[in-house]
N, C-alpha and C positions, 0 to 999 in steps of 0.2 A: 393946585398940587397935582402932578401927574401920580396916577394910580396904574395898577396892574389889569390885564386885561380880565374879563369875566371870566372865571373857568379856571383860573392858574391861581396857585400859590405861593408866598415867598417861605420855605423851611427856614427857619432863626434856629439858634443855635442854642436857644433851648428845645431845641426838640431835633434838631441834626445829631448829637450826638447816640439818644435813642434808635434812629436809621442807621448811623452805621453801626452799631452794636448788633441790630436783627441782619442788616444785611451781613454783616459779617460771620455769623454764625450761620447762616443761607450759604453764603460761599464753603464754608467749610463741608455741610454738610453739599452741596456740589460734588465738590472736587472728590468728597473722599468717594462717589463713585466714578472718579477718572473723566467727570467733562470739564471740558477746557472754553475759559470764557472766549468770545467772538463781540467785535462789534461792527456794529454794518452803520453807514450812513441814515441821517435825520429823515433825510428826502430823497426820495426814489423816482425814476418815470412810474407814471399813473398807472402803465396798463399792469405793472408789475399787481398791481392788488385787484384790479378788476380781474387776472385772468387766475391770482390765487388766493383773495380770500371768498370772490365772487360775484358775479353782475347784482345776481337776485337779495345779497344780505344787504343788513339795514345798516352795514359801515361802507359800503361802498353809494348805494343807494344816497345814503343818508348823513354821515358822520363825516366822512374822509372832507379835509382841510386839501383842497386841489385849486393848485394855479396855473397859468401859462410863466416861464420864464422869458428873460429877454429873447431868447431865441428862436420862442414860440414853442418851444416844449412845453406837454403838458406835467408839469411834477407835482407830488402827493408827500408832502408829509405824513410819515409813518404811523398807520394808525395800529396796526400791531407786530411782532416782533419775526414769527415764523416764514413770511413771505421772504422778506429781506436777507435770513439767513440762508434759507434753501439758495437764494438768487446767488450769494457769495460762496455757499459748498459749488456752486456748479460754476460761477464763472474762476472761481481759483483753482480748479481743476481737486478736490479735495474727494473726491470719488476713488482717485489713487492711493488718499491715507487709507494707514489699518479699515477695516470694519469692524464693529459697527465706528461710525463717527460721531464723539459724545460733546456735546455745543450747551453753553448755556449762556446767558447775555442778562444785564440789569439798563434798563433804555427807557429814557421817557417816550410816551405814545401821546397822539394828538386824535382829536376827534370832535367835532360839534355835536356836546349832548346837550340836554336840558341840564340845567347845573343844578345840583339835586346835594343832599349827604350824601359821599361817597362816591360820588361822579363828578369827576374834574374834566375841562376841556385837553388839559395836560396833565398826561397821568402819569406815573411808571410801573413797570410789570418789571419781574426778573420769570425766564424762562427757561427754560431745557429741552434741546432738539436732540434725538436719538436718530439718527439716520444708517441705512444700512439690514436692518435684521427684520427680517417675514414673519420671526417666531413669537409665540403669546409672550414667551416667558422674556424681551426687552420689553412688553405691555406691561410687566407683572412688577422689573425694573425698576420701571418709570414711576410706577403708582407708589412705589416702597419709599422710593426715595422723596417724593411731593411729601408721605407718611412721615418720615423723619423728618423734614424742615417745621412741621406743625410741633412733633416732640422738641427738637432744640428750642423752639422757641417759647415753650411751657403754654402753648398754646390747646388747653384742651375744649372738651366737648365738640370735636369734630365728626362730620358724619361722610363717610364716602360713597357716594353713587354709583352703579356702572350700566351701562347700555351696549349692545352692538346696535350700530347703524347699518350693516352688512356692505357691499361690496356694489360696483354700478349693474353686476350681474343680476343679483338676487332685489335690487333695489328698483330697478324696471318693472317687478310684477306689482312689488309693494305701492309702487306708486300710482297704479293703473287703478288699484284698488281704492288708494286716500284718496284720490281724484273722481272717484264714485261718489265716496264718503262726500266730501266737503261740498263737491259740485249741487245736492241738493238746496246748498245756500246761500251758495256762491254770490248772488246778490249783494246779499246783507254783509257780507266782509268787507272789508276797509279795501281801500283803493290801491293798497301797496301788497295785501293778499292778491287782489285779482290778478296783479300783473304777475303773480308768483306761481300762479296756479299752473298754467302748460309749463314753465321753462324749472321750476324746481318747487311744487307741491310742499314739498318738507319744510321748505321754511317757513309755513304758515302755520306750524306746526309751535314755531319760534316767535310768534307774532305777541309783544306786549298790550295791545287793544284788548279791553273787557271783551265787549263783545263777541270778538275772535277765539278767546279764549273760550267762553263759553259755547259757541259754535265747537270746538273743537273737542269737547270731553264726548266721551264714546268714540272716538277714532280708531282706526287700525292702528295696531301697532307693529314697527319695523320687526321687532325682534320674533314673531311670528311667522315671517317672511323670507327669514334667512336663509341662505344655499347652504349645504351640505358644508363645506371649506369653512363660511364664516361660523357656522353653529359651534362645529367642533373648535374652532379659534378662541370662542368665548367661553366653550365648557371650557377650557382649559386654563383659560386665566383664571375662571372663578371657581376651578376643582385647587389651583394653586395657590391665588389667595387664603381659600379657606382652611388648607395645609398649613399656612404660614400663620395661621390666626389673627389675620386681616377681617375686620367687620365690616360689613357691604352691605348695601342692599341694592336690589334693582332696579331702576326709573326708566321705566321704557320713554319717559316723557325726555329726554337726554338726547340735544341733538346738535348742541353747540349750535353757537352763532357764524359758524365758519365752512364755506362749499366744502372747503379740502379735507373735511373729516372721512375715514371710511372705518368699517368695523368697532372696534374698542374705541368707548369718547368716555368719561369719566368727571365729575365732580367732586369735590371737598367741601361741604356745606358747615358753615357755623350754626351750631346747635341752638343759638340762642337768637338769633336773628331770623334765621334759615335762608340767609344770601350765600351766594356763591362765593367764595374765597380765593381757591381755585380750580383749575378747568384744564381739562387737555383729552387728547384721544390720536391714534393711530390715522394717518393721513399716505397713505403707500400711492395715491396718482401726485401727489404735487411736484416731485421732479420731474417727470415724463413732462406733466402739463408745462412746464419751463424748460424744455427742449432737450432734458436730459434722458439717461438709457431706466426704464421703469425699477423704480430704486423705493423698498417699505422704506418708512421712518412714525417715528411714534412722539411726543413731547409732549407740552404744559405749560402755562405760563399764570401768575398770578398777579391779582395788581397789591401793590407794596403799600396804597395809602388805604385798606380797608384791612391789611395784614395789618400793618403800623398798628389801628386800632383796637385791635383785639392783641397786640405781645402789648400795646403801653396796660392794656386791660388787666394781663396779665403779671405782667411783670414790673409794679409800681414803687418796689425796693432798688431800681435803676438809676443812678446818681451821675449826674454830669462829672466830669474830669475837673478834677482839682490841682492847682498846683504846687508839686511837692515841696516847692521853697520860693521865699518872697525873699530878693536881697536890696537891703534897707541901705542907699550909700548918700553920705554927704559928703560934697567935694570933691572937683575934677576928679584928683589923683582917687581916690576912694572908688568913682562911678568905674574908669578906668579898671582898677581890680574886679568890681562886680561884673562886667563883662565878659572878662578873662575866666571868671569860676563859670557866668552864666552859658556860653558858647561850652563851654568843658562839658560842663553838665548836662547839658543838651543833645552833645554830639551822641551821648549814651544813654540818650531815650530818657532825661527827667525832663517834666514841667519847670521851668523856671522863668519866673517874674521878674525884673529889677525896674526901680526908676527912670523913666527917659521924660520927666517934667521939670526937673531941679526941684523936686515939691520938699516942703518941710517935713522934718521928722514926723510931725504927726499929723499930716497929709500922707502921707506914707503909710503910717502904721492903720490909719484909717482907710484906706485900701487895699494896703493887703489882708485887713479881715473882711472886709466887701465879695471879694473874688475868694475867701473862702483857702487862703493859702494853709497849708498842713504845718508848714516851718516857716522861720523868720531868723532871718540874717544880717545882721548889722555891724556894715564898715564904716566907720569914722575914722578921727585923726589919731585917732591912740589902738584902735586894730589894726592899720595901715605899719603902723613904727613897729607894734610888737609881734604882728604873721599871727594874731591870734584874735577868735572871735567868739562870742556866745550865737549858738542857734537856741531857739525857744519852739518849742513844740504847742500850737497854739490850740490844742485841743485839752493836751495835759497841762500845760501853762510851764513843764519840765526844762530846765534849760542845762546846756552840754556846753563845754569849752571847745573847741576846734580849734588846729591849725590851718590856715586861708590856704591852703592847698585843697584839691579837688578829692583825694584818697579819704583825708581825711576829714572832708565833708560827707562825702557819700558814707561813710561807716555811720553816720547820723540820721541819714533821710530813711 
């Protein structure tokens, strides 16, 4: 029997309709701060992610699904979401829309990970790019709203992180200094530390190896380090947040997985696990770095099957869609009428079931309580002659006269 590859899932539909119930309420709470979804293609040229999410990180390095096509391009299925849409604000010319330009996208990601709980080779994340605005306060935006998508979704005990990583000004001294720090052991680090060391030190900062990690406690920290511009940046997000009565706290250890971070990077931790949920920070070179005129932008992105697991955690009074009425017909002419209500009924948003097996009476009646139907409607030979029918309320066992018109079916459902 063929099977699915490692790393992927098939969603069934007992549990699809749980996703879109949270993504739907994601969307909502989106939109109501004015971002407009975007979607950008599966697979992209390669260099697109080496030159924006990094040489030195461990998804370019390490993760990224990269082939030649027939043509001999090199293409990358998309291992996260922010590269691809930066690539589409600049090649559609969306630099001309208003400012700031407010982008949010729900996209499956690809990646070769160890397949683990909670790590898929094929994931999906929904995100939010805020492009356009220098100021803390689209930093302060950004975070608010990540905060409401945890509230819609009754998802509590969350804890938010925040970090400056500062700017490439102030981050040349910081780094002169980690590269003191670490250099004493340089050795003993993993083989993907060493090559990390001259070309971007910080990411070994990011390095999951025990070892490394342990090398790495007592290190400098960026936020120490910071120029004048980015300090006052971050007092200001977090003199704002805490106006807002926003709860934080500091992690100087916060430095994302991603080159194109600058200043403000932020986390959302589940309290109860203490994994990351979700993740974002202020990234103001990555259009430059993609040929555009130096443009701040700030977003977030989270992945959806570790959120999935903590709203089904939450929210376990969540019930599959049912259908509002099961219509019971025997006989050509009889199926013929059930059709006619069933499409009626339909066209105005009900559930509706009817027979397409010629099954018996009670084959019928035995499936429509299988699937769980609310009503039951039954046309034969003698509802067909007299335009009149019994609905049965299969919860209350209640049953109501109707006339086989659609008016007066619906005053029942």
């Amino acid at each position: 029997m063929l099977q699915k590859p490692k790393g992927t899932r098939d969603l069934l539909p007992t549990e699809s309709y749980r996703w879109q119930d949270a993504e739907k309420k994601v969307k909502e709470v989106l939109e109501s701060y004015n971002f407009k979804e975007i979607r950008v293609p599966v697979f992209e040229y390669t260099e697109l992610f080496q030159r924006g999410v990094g040489e030195t990180t461990d998804v370019v390095q390490k993760e990224m699904y990269t082939f030649d096509d027939k043509g001999g391009r090199s293409i990358t299925l998309r291992p996260e979401g922010t590269a691809g849409v930066v690539r589409a604000y600049l090649e559609n010319g969306m630099g001309s829309m208003p400012s700031p330009v407010k982008l949010w996208y729900n996209m499956g990601m690809y990646r070769y990970e160890n397949v683990q709980k909670g790590r898929l080779r094929e994931f999906h994340q929904i995100g939010a790019e805020l492009i356009g605005s220098s100021s803390y306060l689209a930093d302060v935006d950004v975070i608010l709203m990540a905060n409401q998508i945890f509230k819609a979704l009754n998802i509590p005990d969350i804890k938010l992180n925040i970090n400056s990583i500062g700017c490439p000004k102030c981050r040349s001294e910081y780094q002169k200094k980690l590269r003191e720090f670490i250099g004493k052991n340089l050795d003993s680090y993993c083989d993907t530390c060493k090559t990390r060391f001259e070309k971007n030190p910080m990411r070994i900062l990011d390095c999951k190896e025990k070892r490394c990690k342990e090398f790495n406690v007592g290190a400098p920290m960026m936020i120490d380090y910071l120029c004048d511009e980015c300090s006052e940046h971050f007092e200001k997000v977090k003199e704002t947040l805490t106006a807002l009565n926003v709860d934080f706290e500091i992690d100087s250890g916060i430095v994302r997985g991603l080159d194109y971070y600058t200043k403000t990077v932020f986390e959302f931790i589940d309290g109860n696990s203490g994994l990351t949920v979700l993740g974002g920070g202020r990234y103001d070179g990555l259009v430059q770095e993609f040929g555009g005129q130096p443009t701040p932008a700030v977003g977030f992105a989270t992945g959806v099957e570790r959120l999935m697991e903590m709203y089904n955690a939450n929210n376990p009074e969540l019930e599959e869609t049912k259908p509002d009425l099961y219509i019971l017909s025997l006989g050509d002419n009889e199926s013929k009428k059930a059709f006619e209500i069933s499409e009626a009924l339909r066209s105005q948003k009900y559930i509706v079931e009817k027979d397409i097996f010629a099954r018996s009476f009670k084959a019928q009646m035995k499936y429509a309580d299988k699937i769980g139907a609310k009503n039951l409607l039954v046309i034969g030979e003698e509802e067909l002659k007299t335009n009149t029918a019994k609905i049965k309320n299969m919860i209350s066992g209640e049953e109501k006269e109707v006339s086989l018109d659609v008016e007066s079916i619906k005053n029942v459902l």
